[in-house]
N, C-alpha and C positions, 0 to 999 in steps of 0.2 A: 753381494749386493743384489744380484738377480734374482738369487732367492729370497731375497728379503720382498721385491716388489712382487711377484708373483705371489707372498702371504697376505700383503698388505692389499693387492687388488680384490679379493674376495670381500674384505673388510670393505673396504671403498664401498663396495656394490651394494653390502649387506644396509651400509649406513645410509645410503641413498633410497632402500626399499623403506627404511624406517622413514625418515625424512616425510617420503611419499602416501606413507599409509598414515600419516599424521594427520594430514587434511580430511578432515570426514564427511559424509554425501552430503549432510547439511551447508559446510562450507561452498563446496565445491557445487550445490544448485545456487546458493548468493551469488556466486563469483561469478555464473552465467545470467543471473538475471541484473550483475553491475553490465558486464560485458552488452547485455543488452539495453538495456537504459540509457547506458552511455551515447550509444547510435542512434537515440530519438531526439528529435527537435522539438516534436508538437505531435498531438495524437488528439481524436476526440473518439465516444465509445459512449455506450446506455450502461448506466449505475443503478441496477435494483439492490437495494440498502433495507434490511429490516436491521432496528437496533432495539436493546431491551435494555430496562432500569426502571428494577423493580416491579411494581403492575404498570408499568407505560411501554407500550408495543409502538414502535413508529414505522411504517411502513411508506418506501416512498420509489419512484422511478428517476432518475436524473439524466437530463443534456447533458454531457460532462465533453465539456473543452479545453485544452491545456498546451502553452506554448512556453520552454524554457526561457528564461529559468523559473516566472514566479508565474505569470500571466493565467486564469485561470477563471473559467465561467462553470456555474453550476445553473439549470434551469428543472426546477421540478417539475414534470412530465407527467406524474399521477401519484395517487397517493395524496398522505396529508400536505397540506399545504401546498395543492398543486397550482402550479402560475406561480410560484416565488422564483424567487432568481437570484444569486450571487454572483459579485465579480472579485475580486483577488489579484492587485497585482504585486506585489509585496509589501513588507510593512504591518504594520499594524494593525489596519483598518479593510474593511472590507465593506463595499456595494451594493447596496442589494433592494430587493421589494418584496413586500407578502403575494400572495395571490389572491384572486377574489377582487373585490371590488375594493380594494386599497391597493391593488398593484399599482395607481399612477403616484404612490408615497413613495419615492428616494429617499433611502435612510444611507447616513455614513455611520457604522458602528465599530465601534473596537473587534478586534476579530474573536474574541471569547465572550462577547456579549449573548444573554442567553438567546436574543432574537438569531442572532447569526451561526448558531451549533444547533449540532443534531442533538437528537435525547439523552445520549451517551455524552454529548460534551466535544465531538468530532467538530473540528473547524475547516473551513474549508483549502487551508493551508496543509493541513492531515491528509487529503485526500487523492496527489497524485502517486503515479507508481515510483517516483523518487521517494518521497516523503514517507511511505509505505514501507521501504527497502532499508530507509535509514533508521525507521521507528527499530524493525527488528535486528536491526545490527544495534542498535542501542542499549536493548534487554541485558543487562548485565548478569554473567553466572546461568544464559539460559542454555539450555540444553539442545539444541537444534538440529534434526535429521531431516533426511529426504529420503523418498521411496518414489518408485516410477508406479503411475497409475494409467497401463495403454500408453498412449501416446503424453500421459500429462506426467507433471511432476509434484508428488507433495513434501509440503516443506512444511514438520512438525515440530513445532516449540514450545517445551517445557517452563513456564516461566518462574522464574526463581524469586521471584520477592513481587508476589501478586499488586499487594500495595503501591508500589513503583508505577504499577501497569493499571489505574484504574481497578483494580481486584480482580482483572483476567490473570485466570491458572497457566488455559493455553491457547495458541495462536494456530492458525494453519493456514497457509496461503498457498495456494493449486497455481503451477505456471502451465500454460500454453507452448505448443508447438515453436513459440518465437520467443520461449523463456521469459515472460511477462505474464502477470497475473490474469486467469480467468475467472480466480475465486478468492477471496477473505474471509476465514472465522477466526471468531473469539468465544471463548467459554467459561464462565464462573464455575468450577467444579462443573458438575454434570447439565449445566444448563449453559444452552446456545445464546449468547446475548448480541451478538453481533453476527449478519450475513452478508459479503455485496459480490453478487454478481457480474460481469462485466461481459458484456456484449458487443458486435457491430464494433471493433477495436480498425482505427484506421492510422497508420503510423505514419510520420511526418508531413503530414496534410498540408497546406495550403491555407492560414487561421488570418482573417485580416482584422485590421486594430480596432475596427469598428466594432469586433464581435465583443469586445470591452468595455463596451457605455451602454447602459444601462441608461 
């Protein structure tokens, strides 16, 4: 019997390394960027956004404010259509104004109306580090690693049925010191169609209801 446990505990062990080296860097930067997501309430941060389709280049800067679960402002900063503004608090529909001298037109639009999305088609439901984290756990059959860059982490995704994903091949989102995004692409085969930046990142802030009416 004794020596039966003392064969069997190497095995144990053996089975547990496998277990362990199952999870690979890709998972295991998701699972730190759930782990981090989870400990935010509300965060606001500057959104530099270029998106591409086709010949149309959209270049723009964003206010970007967001308080769990849905609550969510976007204010254009510069760039096209600067002075527009969205609000977001779940549902359907979404808030918003052009810039320029029709900013004082309140529109309520469905949230995929072409007024209310970026050039790509991005709503602004699309837009927070939730919605981001769940888009790519979403990707079915995709391929996804991680490698450390300095102090950041990249998280590289193969995407397996471009069609599914808008005809992005592949994805790559850079996290931050605090395992939260400081960067987003997207790539049609060798062209960059999508960039956003993320700057001045301030976690669970202080967001009051007013920052909501538009």
């Amino acid at each position: 019997m004794k020596r039966w446990i003392m064969l069997a505990a190497p095995v144990a062990i053996l089975a547990f390394a496998s277990a362990a080296s199952a999870t690979t860097t890709g998972e295991q930067a998701l699972a730190k960027y759930a782990a981090a997501w989870d400990k935010v309430t509300s965060y606001t941060c500057s959104m530099a956004a270029r998106e591409v389709s086709g010949t149309r280049v959209q270049d723009r800067v964003y206010a970007f404010k967001f308080r769990k679960p849905f609550d969510t402002r976007m204010d254009v900063t510069e760039g096209d259509d600067r002075g527009g503004a969205g609000v977001w608090r779940g549902g359907d529909t979404v808030k918003g104004h052009q810039g320029g001298f029709l900013s004082f037109i309140k529109l309520n639009l469905n949230l995929h109306d072409p007024k209310a999305v970026s050039v790509r088609g991005t709503t602004i439901a699309d837009a927070n580090f939730g919605a981001l984290l769940e888009h790519i756990k979403s990707l079915k059959g995709a391929t996804i690693d991680a490698v450390p860059d300095g102090d950041l982490t990249k998280i590289n995704v193969a995407v397996a049925d471009p069609a599914a994903d808008d005809n992005v091949t592949k994805e790559m989102m850079v996290l931050g010191t605090n395992d939260l995004p400081v960067e987003y692409d997207q790539w049609e085969g060798d062209n960059e169609v999508k960039r956003v930046i993320y700057t001045d990142l301030a976690l669970n802030v202080d967001i009051p209801d007013s920052t909501f009416n538009l």
